[in-house]
C-alpha positions in Angstrom: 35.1 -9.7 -49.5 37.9 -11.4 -51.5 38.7 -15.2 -51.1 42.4 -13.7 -49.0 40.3 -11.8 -46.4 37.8 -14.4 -45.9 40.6 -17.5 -45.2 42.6 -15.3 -43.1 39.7 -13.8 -41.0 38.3 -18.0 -40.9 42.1 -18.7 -39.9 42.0 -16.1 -36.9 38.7 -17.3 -36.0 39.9 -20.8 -35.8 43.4 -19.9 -33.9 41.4 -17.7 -31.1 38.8 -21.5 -30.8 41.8 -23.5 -30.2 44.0 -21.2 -28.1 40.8 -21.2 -25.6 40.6 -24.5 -25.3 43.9 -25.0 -24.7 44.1 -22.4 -22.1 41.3 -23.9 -20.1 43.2 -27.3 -19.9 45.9 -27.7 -17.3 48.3 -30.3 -16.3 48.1 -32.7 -13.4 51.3 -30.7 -11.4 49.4 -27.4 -12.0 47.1 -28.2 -9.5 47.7 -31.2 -8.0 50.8 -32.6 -5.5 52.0 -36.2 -6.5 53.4 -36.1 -3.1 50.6 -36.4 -1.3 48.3 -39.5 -2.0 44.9 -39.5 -0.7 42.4 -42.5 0.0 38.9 -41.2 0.8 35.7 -43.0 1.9 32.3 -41.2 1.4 28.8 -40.4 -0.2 28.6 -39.1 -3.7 26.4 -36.0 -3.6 26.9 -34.0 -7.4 28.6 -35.8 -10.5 29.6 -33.8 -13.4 30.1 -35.0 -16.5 31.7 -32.2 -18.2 34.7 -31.5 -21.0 37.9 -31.3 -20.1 37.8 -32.4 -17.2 35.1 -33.9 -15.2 34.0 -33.6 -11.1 32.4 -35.8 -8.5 31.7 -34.0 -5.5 31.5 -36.4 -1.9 30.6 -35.7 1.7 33.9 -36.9 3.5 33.0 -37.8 7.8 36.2 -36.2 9.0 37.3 -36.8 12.5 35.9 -34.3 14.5 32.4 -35.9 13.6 32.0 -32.8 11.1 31.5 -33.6 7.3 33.7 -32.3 4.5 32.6 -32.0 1.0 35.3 -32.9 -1.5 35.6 -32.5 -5.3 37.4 -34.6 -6.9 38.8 -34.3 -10.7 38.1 -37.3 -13.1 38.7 -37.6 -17.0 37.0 -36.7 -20.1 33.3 -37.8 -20.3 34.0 -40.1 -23.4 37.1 -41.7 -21.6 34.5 -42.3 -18.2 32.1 -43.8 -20.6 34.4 -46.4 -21.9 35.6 -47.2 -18.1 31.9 -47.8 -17.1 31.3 -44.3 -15.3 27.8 -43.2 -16.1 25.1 -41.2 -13.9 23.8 -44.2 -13.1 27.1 -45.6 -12.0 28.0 -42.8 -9.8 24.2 -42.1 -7.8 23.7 -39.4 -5.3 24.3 -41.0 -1.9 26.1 -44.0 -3.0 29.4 -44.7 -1.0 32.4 -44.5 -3.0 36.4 -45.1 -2.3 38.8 -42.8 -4.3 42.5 -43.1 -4.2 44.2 -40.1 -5.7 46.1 -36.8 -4.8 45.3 -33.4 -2.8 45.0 -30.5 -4.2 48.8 -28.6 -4.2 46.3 -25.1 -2.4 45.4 -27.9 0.8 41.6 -27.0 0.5 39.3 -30.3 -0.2 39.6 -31.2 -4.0 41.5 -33.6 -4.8 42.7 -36.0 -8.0 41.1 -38.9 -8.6 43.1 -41.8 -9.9 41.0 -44.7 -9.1 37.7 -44.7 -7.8 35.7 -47.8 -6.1 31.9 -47.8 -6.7 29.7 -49.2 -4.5 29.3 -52.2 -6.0 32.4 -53.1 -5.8 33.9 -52.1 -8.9 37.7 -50.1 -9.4 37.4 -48.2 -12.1 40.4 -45.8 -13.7 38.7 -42.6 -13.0 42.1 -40.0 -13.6 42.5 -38.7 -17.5 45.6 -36.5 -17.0 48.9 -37.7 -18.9 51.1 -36.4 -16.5 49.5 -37.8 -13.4 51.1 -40.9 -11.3 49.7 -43.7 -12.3 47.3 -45.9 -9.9 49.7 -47.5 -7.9 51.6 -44.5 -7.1 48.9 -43.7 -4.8 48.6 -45.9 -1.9 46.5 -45.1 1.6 47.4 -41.8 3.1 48.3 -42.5 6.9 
């Protein structure tokens, strides 16, 4: 195989890596409605820390007594890191506030911009450039 073949078959190779990664990321208004801010109290029951995007997953009481489980979308592992957001931050069964968005399909995932751990602590948990910022999200009604 010539040196022509080789860069253009490394070249195609490298195209088809990046088109895949970019077709796995979305924006913020893809999935998510800016107008409908959410503030949610409950337990944390999963954490994922996983590229692009990352998910906690929390059992919501709802008022019929019944318990929802919500996933909610945070940033990039690297970017959590930096915030404070570790496994050990985030423990199954610790109670946790989120302030975000609901998903644009109505079913329980959500945004989150800002999440407050049980110690106490409010922590930028969003990532996406095109999401409202923090204070575009106050208590839902």
């Amino acid at each position: 195989m010539n040196f022509s073949t080789y860069l253009s078959r490394a070249s195609l190779a490298l195209v088809l890596c990046i088109s895949n990664q970019a077709m796995a990321h979305h924006a913020f208004s893809a999935e998510f409605d800016a107008e409908k801010p959410i503030e949610l109290k409950g337990k944390v029951t999963k954490l994922e820390l996983v590229n692009p995007h990352s998910w906690l997953y929390v059992d919501v009481p709802q008022e019929d007594g019944k318990v929802a489980n919500w996933g909610f979308e945070f940033g990039a592992p690297f970017n959590l890191k930096k915030n404070g957001i570790t496994k050990a931050s985030l423990p199954v069964g610790s109670e946790v506030s989120i302030k975000g968005f609901r998903a644009k399909n109505g079913k329980d995932f959500g945004y989150a911009v800002t999440t407050i751990l049980s110690d106490g602590r409010s922590v930028k948990t969003g990532g996406a450039q095109d999401a409202p910022g923090a204070n575009a999200a106050p208590a839902a009604p």
